[in-house]
N, C-alpha and C positions, 0 to 999 in steps of 0.2 A: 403345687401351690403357686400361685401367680403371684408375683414379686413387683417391687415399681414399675416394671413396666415388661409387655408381656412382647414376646418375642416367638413366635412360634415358627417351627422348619421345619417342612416339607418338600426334600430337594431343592430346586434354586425360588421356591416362596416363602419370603417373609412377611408375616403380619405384623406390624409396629404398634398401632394403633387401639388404644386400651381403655373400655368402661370402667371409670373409678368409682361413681356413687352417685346417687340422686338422692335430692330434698325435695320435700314431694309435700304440697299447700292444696286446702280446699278439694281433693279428689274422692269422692265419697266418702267412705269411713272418716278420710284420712284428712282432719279437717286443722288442727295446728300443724306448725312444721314438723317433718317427720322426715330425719335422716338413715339413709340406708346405704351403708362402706359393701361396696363388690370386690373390693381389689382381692379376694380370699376366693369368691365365688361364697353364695348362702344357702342357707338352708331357715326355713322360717317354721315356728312349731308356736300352736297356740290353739285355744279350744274354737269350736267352731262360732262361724257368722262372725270372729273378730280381726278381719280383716284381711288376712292370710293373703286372699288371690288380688285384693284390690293392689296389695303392693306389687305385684306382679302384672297386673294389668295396667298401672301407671309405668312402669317400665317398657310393657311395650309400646305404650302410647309416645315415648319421645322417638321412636325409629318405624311411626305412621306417615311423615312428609309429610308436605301441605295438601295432599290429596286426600287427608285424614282416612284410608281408609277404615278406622275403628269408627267412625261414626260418634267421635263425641256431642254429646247431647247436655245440655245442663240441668235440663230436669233429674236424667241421671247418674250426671256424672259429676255435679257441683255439690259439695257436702251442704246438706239439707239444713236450712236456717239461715244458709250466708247469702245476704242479699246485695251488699256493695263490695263484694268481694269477687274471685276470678279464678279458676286452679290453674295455679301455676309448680310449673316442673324446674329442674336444676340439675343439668348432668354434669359432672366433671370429669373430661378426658387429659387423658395423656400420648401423646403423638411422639413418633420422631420424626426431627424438623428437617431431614433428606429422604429417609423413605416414602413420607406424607407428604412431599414437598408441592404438587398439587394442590393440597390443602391449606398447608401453611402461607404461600406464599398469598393466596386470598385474604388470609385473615389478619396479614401483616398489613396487607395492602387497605383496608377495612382499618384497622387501628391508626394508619397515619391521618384518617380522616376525619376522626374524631377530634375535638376542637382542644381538647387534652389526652392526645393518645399515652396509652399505658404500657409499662415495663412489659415483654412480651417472653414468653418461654417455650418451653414444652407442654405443660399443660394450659388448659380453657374451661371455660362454660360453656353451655347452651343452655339456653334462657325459652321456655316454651309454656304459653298460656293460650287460652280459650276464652273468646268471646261469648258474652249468652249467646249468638248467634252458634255458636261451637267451630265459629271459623279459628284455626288454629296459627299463632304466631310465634315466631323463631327470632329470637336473638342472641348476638353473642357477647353483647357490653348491656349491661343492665345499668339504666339512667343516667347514661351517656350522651352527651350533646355533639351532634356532627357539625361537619361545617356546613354552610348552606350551601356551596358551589359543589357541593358533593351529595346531596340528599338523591336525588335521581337514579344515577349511579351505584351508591350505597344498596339500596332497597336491591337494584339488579344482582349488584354480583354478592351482597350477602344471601340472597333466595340460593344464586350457585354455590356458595360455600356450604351452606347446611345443607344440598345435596348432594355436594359431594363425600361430605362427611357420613351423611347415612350409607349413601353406597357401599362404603367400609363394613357396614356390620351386618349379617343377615340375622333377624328375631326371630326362633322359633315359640309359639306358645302352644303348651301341651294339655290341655284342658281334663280333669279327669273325668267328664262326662263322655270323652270324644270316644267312639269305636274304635277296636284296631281296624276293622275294614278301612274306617276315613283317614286314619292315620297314615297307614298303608297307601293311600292312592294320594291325599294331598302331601306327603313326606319323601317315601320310600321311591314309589312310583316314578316319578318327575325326574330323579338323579336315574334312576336304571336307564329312563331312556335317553335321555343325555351322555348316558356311559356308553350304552351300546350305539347310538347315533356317530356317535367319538371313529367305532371299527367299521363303520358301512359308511362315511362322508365318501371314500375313498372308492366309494361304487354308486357313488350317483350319477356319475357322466355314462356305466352300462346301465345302469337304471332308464336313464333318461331315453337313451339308445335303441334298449327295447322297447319302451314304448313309443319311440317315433316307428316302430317296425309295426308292432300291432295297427298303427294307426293310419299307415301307409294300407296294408293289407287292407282295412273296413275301407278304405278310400278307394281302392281299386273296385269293391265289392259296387260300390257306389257308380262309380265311373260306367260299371259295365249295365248298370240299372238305370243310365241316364241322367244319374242325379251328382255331376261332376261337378257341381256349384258347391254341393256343400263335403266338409271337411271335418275331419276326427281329431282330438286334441287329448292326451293323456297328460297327467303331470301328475307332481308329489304335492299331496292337501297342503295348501298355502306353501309349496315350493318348499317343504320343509320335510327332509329324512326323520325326523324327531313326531310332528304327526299322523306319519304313514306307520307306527308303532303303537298299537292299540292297548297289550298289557300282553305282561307277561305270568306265570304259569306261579307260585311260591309254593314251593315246597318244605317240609318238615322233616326229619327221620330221629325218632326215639324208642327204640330203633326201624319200626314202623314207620315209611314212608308216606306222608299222607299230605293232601292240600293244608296250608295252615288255617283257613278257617271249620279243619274239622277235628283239632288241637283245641287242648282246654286252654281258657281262657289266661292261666299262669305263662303256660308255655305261649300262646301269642306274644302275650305285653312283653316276655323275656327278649323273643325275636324282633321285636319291634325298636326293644329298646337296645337290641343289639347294632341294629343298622343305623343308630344316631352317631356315633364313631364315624362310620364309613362316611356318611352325609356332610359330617363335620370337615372331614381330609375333603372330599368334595368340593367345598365350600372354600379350603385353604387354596384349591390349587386358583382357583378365580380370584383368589386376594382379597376373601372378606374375612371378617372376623367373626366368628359365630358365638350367640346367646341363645343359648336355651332354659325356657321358662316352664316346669314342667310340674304338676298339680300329686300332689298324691301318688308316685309313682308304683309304691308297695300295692294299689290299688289291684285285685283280683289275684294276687299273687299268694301259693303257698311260701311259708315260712321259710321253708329252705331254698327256694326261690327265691325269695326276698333278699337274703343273703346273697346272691350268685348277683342280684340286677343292685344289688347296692356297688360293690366291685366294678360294675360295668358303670356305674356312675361315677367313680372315682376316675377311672381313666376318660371320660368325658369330659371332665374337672379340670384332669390337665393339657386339655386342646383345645379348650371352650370356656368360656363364663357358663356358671350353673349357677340360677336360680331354683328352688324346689321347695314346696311344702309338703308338708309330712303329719300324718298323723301316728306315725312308727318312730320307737325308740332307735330301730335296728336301720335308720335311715337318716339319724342324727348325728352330723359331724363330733369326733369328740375332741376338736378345738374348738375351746369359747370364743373364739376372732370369726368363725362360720357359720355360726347359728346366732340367731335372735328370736324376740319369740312377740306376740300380740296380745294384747288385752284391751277389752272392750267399756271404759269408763265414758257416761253421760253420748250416749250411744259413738265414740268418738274412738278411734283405733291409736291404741299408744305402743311402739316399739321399743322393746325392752333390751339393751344391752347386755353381755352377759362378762363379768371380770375372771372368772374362772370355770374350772368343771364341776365344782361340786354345787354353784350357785347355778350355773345353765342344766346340769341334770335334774335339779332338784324344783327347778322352778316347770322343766319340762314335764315332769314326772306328775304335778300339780296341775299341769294345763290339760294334761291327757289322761287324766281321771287314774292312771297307771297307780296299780299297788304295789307295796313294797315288795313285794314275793315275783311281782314281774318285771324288776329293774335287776337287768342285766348289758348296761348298755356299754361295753366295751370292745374294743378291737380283739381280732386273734390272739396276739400279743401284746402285754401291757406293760409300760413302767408307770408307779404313781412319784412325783417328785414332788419336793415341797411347794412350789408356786411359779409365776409364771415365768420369772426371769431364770430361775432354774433349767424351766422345759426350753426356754427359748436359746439358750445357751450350748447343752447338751442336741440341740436339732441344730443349732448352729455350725458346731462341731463337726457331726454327722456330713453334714454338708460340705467343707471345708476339707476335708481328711478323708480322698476316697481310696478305695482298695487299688493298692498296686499289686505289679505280674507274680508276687511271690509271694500271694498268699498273705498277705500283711493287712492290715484294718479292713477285714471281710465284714465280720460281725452280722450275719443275713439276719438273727433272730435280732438284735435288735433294731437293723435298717427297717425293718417287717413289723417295730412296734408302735404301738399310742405310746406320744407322753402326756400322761394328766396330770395338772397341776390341780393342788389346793390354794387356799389362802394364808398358809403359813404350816407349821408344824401341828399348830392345836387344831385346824381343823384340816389334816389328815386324819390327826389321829383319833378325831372325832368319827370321821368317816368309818374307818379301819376297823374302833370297837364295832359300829356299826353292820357292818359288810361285810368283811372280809371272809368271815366265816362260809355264807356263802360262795360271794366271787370263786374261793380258791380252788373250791372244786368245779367252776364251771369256764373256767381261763384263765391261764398265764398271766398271772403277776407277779413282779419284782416292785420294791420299794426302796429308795434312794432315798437316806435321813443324812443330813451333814455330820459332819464330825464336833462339833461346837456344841457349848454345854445345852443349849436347847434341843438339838437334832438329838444328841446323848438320851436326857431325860426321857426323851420319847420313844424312843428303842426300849429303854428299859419299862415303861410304861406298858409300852405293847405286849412286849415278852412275856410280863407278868400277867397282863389280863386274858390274852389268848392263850398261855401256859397252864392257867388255870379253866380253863374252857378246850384244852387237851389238844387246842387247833396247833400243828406245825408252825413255826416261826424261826427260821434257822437263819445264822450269819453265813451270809453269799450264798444262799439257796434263793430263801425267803423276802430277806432284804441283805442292803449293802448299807454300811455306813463307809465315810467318805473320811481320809486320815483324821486321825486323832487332835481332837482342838480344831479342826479347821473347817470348815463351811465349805460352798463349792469355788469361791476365790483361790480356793488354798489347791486347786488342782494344777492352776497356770505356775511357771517358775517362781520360783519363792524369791529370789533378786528381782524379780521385775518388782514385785510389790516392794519389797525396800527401795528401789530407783521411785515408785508413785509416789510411797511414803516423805522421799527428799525433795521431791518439786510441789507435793502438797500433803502437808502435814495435817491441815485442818479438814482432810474426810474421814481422817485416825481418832478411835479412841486415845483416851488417857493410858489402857493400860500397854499402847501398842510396844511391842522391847523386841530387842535381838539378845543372841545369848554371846558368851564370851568367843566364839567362832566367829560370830558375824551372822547365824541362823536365826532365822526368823522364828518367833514365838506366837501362839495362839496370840489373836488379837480383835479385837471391838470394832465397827464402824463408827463415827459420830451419830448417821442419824439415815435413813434408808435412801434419801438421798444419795449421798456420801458412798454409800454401796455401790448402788448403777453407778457411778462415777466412772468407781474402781473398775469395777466391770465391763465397762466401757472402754477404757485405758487397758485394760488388760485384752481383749478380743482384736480393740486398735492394732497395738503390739503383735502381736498373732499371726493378723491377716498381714502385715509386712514381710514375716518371717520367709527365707528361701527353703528351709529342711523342716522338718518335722521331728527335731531332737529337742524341742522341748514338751513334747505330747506326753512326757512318759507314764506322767501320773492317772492322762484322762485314759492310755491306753491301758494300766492299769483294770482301772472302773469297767473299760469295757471289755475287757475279755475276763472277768471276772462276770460281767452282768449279761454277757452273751453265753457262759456254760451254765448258771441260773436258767436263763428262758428255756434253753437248750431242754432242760433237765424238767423243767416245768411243763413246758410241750409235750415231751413225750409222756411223761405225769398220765396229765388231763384228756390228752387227744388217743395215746398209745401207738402213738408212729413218732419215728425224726420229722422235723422240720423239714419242710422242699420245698423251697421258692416260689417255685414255677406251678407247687399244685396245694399253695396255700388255702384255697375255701374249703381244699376235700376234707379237712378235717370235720369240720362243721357238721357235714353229711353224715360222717360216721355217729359224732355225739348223739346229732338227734333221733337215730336209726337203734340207739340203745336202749 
């Protein structure tokens, strides 16, 4: 997952330098403003012709340079009916102000110039619009007045600032029309021979050597034919080890070793899309940051393939910005913060946000004509929890508290799960009547209900309705509730929350009490505000901590919700758990 800001290491290279999002005006479909958050990396899912690749095509359009090679055009590329109007783009980056310092210090120097220069940071804009002409302009202060003794100036070295900034990022865009043959030789191709160019630089002076010998040899031939005027000349095509390298040979073995373009069409896109990884580190070691913008990738792929190249998309995710559209459920992030989705109103593309998982699968399920009997869109392993600050809390966790040398907060099945959130308890448990039935025999889920009399009701709610529908629903199998009376606040130390309670009383209900100990008693928020507060102050707290002795409760939760998965795993799949060969499960199911 990409975090404020992205950092990536590959021996002694770092990438600093990080795509946050673009607002995207007037670009075909895409004709009101239309914001789109990358910091997560996306994934985009919506019925066809509405819109999908234009947001991807404006994406690459801001890392074309002034030499536009996209060829914008405004017949087709200016949303259709706007006539005093202009598409304009909006990135916002995030740099660091010493690794970038090339960068920054241009754009400092650009801001003094400005007739009211502004508060400057780590992050920026880029400001990029198109002329009818489709001449393309760059800016980095939008309605900005320069000084005049600087206008000259200005124009030069902001042209070098927005190139040096693109230098930073290489775009790839993956067309789902494109062959793997073209893929292969405009992709693959180009870094092979750059890689092996890398082990023969170091034989280009015998390279050279031998051909001054051939060339002396025709010279003599010459010499003795009278024709000692003229002269032989060998060298490497444009003096370069890199074009004396024509292609190399790709092969395949399943277990038949064969050329890959005599491999079905699955097994290509697989291999293809296995070498974006490698191209990626490629691209780290030269210091750029890579985006990849990729169309349908499930496209010609068996099901169980599809599986295997989503995986390989994940780890893509985390060394790259992923852009991807999707018409597959099984290619849909199951964080609502990674997916958005498109609809096509008064012919005009509107990007649809998503607050949870039951509202972005549900809305996805709808765009993709997908029936209920074919919604299975879940990770290997799953927790459902009640909403978002729950999941975010519990990954928070995760993150903070890693396994030490003795076997201590391993927990692999639940490092290895989705957390999905609802919109509260009632629609869980809306979902749950719904689904579960299902789900449970086709993957691992555990359910996490608070201990509070709402989270309570709903336990019992369930128990009773799948009880009487014969479906399994066990305590610490099935699900887990969370201590008695207490929600998931009541996991962190119970004195810290009396310490929140004494410097702020008013995020407390009325009914907040301690008992005649000094023990903290089930207790109300004011109002959901007043929760995050707490929960906030409480994580605060946390992260200052030197040891890990106040964890007890959430370690608790998790080694109880880790011999659940555990148990549920072998269930569903009929093998333990193993890390390292997490998809074979999948192969087995479907092979049943």
């Amino acid at each position: 997952m990409h975090t404020n800001k992205l950092v990536v290491s590959t021996g002694c290279t770092r990438i600093e330098m990080k795509f946050d999002s673009l607002r995207i005006r007037n670009f075909r479909t895409l004709g009101s403003e239309q914001f789109v958050d990358l910091s997560n990396g996306l994934t985009i899912v919506g019925p066809n012709s509405s819109g999908k690749t234009n947001i991807l095509k404006a994406i690459e359009m801001i890392f074309t340079g002034y030499d536009n090679v996209l060829e914008y055009e405004a017949k087709r590329d200016l949303t259709f009916g706007i006539t005093s109007g202009q598409t304009s783009l909006v990135a916002s980056f995030t740099g660091d102000r010493e690794a970038d310092k090339d960068f920054f210090e241009l754009y400092d120097e650009l801001n003094t110039m400005l007739e009211e220069p502004k508060e400057v940071g780590s992050s920026f804009s880029l400001y990029l619009s198109f002329a009818k002409s489709g001449k393309p302009l760059y800016r980095f202060f939008s309605n900005e007045k320069m000084k005049k003794e600087f206008q000259a100036q200005f124009s030069r070295k902001q042209i070098t600032a927005v190139n040096i900034l693109l230098e930073k990022f290489v775009c790839h865009y993956v067309p789902s029309s494109k062959s793997i043959a073209d893929l292969y030789s405009t992709l693959l191709l180009p870094f092979i021979k750059r890689s092996v160019t890398r082990v023969l630089s170091d034989k280009v002076s015998e390279i050279n050597n031998n051909l001054s010998d051939i060339s002396s040899a025709l010279d003599t031939q010459l010499e003795v034919a009278g024709l000692s005027h003229i002269k032989s000349h060998f060298g490497l095509p444009s003096n370069s080890m890199e074009q004396l390298i024509d292609r190399f040979e790709f092969h395949l073995s399943d277990p038949n070793k064969t050329s890959i373009d005599r491999k079905g069409m699955g097994i290509q896109a697989s291999a293809i899309l296995a070498s974006f990884l490698w191209i990626t580190k490629e691209e780290l070691k030269l210091k750029k940051s890579t985006i990849w913008l990729i169309e349908e990738p499930e496209s010609y792929l068996h099901p169980q393939l599809a599986e295997s190249c989503h995986k390989m998309l994940e780890q893509l995710r985390s060394e790259s910005l992923l852009v991807t559209t999707t018409h597959s459920l099984g290619f849909v992030a199951q964080d609502p913060r990674k997916v958005v989705g498109t609809e096509l109103n008064n012919n005009q593309t509107r990007i649809i946000q998503y607050k949870s998982y039951v509202e972005a699968t549900s809305s996805i399920r709808n765009a993709l004509g997908v029936r209920f009997s074919d919604y299975y869109n879940l990770g290997l392993l799953n927790v459902f929890v009640e909403g978002k600050s729950d999941r975010e809390t519990f990954q928070w966790f995760l993150k903070l508290v890693k396994p030490d040398g003795d076997g201590n907060y391993n927990w692999p099945c639940v490092r290895n799960s989705e957390f999905l959130d609802f919109t509260g308890v009632s629609g869980m448990e809306g979902f749950m009547k719904a689904t579960y039935e299902f789900i449970a025999n086709e993957r691992p889920v555990v359910t996490i209900l608070d201990g509070d009399p709402a989270g309570d009701k709903t336990r019992r709610n369930l128990q009773g309705y799948l009880g009487n529908k014969k479906i399994p629903f066990h305590a610490n199998k099935d699900f887990i509730s969370l201590h008695t009376g207490f929600s998931l606040e009541g996991l962190f130390p119970h004195e810290w929350i009396v310490e929140a309670q004494g410097s702020n009383p008013d995020w407390f209900g009325d009914d907040y009490s301690v008992d005649v100990e000094g023990k903290l008693q089930p207790f109300s928020m004011k109002n959901e505000k007043s929760k995050i507060q707490l929960r906030t102050y409480l994580i605060d707290k946390a992260n200052e901590q030197e040891d890990l002795s106040w964890t007890t409760r959430f370690t608790q939760v998790f080694d109880t919700l880790e011999t659940a998965l555990s148990e549920s795993y072998k269930r569903v799949y009929g093998l333990e758990f193993e890390t390292n060969k997490s998809m074979q499960p999948i192969a087995d199911a479907s092979a049943d």
